[in-house]
N, C-alpha and C positions, 0 to 999 in steps of 0.2 A: 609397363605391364598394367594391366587395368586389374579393377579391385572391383569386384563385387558385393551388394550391400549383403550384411548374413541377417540369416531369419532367426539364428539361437540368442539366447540374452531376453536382458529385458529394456525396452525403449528407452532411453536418457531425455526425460522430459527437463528441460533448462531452460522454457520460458520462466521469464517472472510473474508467473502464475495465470490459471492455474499450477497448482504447486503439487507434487507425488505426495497421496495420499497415504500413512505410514498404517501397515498391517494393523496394526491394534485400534486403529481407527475406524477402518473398514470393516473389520469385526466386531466391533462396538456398533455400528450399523444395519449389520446383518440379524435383527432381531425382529419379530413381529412386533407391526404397526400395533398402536395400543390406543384403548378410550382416549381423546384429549381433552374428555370434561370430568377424569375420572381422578379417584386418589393418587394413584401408581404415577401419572403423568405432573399430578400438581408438585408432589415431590421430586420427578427430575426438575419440573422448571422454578421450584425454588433453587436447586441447587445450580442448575447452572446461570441465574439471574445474581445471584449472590457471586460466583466462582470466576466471571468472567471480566467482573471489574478489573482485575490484577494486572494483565496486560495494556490498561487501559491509563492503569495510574488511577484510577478514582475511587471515590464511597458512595460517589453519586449514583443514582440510577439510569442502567445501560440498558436501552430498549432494542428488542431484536425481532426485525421482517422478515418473513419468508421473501425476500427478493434479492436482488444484485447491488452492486455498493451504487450504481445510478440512483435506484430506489434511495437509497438514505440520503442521496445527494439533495434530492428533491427533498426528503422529511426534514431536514435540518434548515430549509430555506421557506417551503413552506409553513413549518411550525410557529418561526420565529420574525417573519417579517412580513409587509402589508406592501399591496399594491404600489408602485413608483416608491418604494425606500431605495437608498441609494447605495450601492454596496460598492467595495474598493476586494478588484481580483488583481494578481499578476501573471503575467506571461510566464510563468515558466517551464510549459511544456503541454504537449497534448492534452493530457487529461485536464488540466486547468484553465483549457483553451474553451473543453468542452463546458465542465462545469459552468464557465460566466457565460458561454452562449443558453445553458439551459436557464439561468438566471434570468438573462434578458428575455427569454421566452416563456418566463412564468412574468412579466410584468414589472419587474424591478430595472430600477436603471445603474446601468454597469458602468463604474471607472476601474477600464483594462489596463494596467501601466505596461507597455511593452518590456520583454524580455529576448534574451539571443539562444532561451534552451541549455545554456551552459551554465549557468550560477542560478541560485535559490532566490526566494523573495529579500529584499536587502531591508532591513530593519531600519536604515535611514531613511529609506524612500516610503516605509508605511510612517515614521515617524512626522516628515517633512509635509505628506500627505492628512494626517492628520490632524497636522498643527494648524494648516493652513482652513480646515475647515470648522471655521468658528462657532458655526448655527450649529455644527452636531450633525450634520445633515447625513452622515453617512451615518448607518444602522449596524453592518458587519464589515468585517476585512475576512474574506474566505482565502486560505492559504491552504496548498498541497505540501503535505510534511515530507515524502517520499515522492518527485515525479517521475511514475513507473516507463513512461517514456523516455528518458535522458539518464535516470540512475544518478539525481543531484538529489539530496535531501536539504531542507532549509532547515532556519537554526526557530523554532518556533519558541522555544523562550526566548529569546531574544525580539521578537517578532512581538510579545506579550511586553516584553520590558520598554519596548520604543510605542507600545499604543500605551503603558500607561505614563509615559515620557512624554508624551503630549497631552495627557489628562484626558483623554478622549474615552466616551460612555460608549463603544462602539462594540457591537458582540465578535469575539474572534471566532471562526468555524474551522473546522482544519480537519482536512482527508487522510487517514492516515490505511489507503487501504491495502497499499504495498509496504507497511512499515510497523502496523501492529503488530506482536508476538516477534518482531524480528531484528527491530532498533528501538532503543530506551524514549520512552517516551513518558510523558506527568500530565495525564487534562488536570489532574489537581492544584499540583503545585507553578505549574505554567498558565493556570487562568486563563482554559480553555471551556468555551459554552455550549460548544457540540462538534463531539468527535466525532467524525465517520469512517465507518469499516468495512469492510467484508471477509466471508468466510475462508477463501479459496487460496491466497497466499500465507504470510505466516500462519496462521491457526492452520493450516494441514487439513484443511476440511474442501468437499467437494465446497464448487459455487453452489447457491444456494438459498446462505442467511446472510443479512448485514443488518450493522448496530448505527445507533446513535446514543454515544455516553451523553448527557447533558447536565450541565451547573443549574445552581439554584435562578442566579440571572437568568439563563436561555427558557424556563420552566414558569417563570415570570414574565416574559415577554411573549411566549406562546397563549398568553392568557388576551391578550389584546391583538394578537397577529389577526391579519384581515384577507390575505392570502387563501384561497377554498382550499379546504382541505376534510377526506373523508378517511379512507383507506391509511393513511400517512399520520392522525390526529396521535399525539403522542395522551392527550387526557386517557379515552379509554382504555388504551394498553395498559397504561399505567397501573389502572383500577384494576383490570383482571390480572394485570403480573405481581399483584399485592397478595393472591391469590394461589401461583403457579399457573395462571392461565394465561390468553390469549382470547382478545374480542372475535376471534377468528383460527381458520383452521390451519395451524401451526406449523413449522418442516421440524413433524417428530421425529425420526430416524435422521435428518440431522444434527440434531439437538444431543441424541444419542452421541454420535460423532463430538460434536463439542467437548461434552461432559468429561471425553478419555483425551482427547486433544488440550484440552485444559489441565488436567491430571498431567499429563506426560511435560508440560512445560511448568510446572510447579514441582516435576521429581529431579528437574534439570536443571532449575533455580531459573529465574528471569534474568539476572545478570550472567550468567554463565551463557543463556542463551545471545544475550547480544554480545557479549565479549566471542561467542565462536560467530555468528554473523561479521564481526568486525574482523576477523582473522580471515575469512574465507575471502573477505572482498579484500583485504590487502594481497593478501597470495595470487590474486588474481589481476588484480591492479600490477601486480610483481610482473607475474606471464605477459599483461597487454604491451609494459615498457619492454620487458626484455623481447619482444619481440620485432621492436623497432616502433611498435605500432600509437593509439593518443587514445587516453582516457577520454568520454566527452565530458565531464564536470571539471572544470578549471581550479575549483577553490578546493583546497583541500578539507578548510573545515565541512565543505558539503557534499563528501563523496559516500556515496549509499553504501549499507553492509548489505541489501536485499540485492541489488544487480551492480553488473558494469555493464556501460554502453559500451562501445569499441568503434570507434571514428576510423573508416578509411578514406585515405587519397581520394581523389576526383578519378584515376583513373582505372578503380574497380569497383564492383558492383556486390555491394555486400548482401543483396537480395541472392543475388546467383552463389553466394561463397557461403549462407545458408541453406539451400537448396541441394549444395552439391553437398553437406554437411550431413543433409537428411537424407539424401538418397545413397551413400556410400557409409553412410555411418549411424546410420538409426538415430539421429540425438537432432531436439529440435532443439533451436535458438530464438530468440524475438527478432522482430523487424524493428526496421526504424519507422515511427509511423509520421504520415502528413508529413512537416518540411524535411524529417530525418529519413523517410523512405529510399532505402537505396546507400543511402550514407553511412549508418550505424547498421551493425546487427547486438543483440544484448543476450549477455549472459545470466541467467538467474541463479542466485548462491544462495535460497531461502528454503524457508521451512523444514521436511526431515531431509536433512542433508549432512556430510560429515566429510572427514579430509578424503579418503578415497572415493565418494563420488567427483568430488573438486578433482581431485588428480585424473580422474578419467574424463570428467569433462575438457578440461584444458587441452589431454594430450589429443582427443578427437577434433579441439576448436584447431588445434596444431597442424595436423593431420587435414582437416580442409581448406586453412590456408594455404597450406605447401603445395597442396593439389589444387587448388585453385589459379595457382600462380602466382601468386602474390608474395612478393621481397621481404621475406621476414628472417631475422636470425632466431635460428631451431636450437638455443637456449634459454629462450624464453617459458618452457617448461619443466625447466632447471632451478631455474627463479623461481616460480610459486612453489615446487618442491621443496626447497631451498627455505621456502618460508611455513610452509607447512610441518615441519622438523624442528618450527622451535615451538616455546611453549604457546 
């Protein structure tokens, strides 16, 4: 019997991110634009310059662009580093594929260590890497905390314990833009120099804004950076967000958005929220096994609470067993992108989410596998229930 998709309901957005935007946020939005050189506005952006540290783990000051976490990619590399400085990336997955190609295309020269997509940066290999370069010659080691591609998180203190295991003066940069507001994170206490973010996944905010947290180190070395930089320059901001301002003209209505998005993970505790992130991906790591099916992160210490990938056989096409997901079932999934296209499809468990949307998601990913054709045992929905039912 064939199934027809239904029009009632509402869409089950399950990439990892954009992420569903929760009512109180969007309504915190819905307010008229306002002066942004005026009093009314210096006071929201005092308050959310102050308010937004929290998920960040710092006291430092976190600078926030009206652009996409790309933009911060670039602020954080332009602020803090000069023509041919030598930075150490690793493979581990799309986005950090992209990152060290933008590196190399601002002028810097990139040591890529190769990676297989399935495990996080290895603490021995920056430490081994850093031991060995004795001039100092490398400037930063840029690590992805979350790769939104693969669903592996790396262990970034650890990562800070092996660079200062090699005694090495080297800046650590680290993208956390699939992982802030979702998994625990410290730029303070991990002796991180510049965090980068964006809006659109855990914060619950449209795309939009992205941050750069930065240490007093990264803020020191932006003083000498030789890299051009206008739009990006972290000094200015600085000056006018001393203020509640902005050198420039601001994403106020999303800033609005922030201020209640902020609010709403401060009434919910920060550890509560990664402890339910960390619940939703094991429930669902529950369904991928009970369904016969392979997590793609192999290490357990590095399996994400923001997504799981979901590895099939070579002889289906996980592009079509999305597609067929979204046209019978109104609910999007992610792709696998570049080498995983076709391979993985990912499920997103962030931001405002909770055990019944997980339960619905799973029994639709169910529901298109079985309709897809694909050999799975149809208890593996039992399992994440199963796990969803304890504390």
């Amino acid at each position: 019997m064939s199934v027809t998709t239904s029009t009632g309901g509402r869409h089950f957005l399950q990439i990892p991110g954009p992420t569903n935007v929760p009512d109180r946020v969007l309504r915190a939005m819905d307010f008229p634009t306002i002066d942004h050189r005026g009093p009314e506005f210096a006071a929201l952006g005092k308050e959310v310059l102050e308010a937004v540290k929290a998920p960040f783990g710092t006291t430092q000051p976190v600078i926030i662009y009206p652009a996409s976490g790309t933009g911060a990619w670039e602020a954080a590399l332009t602020n803090t580093l000069s023509p041919g400085d030598r930075v150490l990336c690793f493979e581990t997955g799309h986005f950090a594929t992209l990152w060290q190609k933008m590196a190399t295309e601002m002028g810097l020269e990139v040591d890529f260590v190769p990676g297989d997509w399935r495990h996080g940066v290895q603490p021995e290999a920056v430490q081994e890497k850093l031991a060995a370069d004795t001039g100092h010659a490398i400037k930063a080691v840029m690590v992805v905390h979350n790769e939104t591609s693969t669903g592996v998180t790396s262990r970034v203190g650890e990562v800070r314990q092996a660079i200062d295991a090699a005694g090495h003066p080297a800046l650590l940069l680290v993208d956390t833009i699939s992982s802030l507001g979702s998994i625990d994170y410290r730029h303070d206490e991990w002796g991180v120099d510049v965090t980068i973010s964006g809006s659109q996944k855990g914060l619950m905010l449209p795309p939009g804004i992205s941050f750069n947290a930065v240490s007093e180190k990264a803020l020191e070395a932006s003083r000498t950076a030789k890299l051009p930089k206008s739009y990006w320059n972290w000094e200015p901001i600085l000056a006018a967000n001393a203020n509640g301002f902005w050198p420039y003209t601001p994403a106020t209505n999303i800033l609005y958005g922030l201020k209640e998005a902020l609010k709403m993970l401060a009434e919910e505790g920060l550890p509560n929220v990664y402890a339910r992130h960390a619940r939703h991906a094991e429930a669902t790591r529950a369904a991928v096994r009970g369904w016969g099916l392979e997590v793609l992160a192999l290490d357990e210490r590095e399996y994400s609470g923001s997504l799981t990938a979901v590895l099939l056989s070579d002889e289906y096409d996980a592009d079509a067993v999305r597609e067929l997901i979204l046209r019978e079932y109104d609910m999007s999934l992610g792709a696998g992108l570049t080498k995983l296209a076709g391979k993985v499809f990912r499920i997103g468990h962030l931001g405002h989410f909770n055990d019944l949307t997980l339960a619905g998601t799973l029994a639709g990913v169910q529901m298109g596998l079985v309709r897809s054709g694909v050999k799975i045992d149809p208890t593996g929905l039992q399992s994440a229930l199963d796990r969803l039912q304890q504390p």
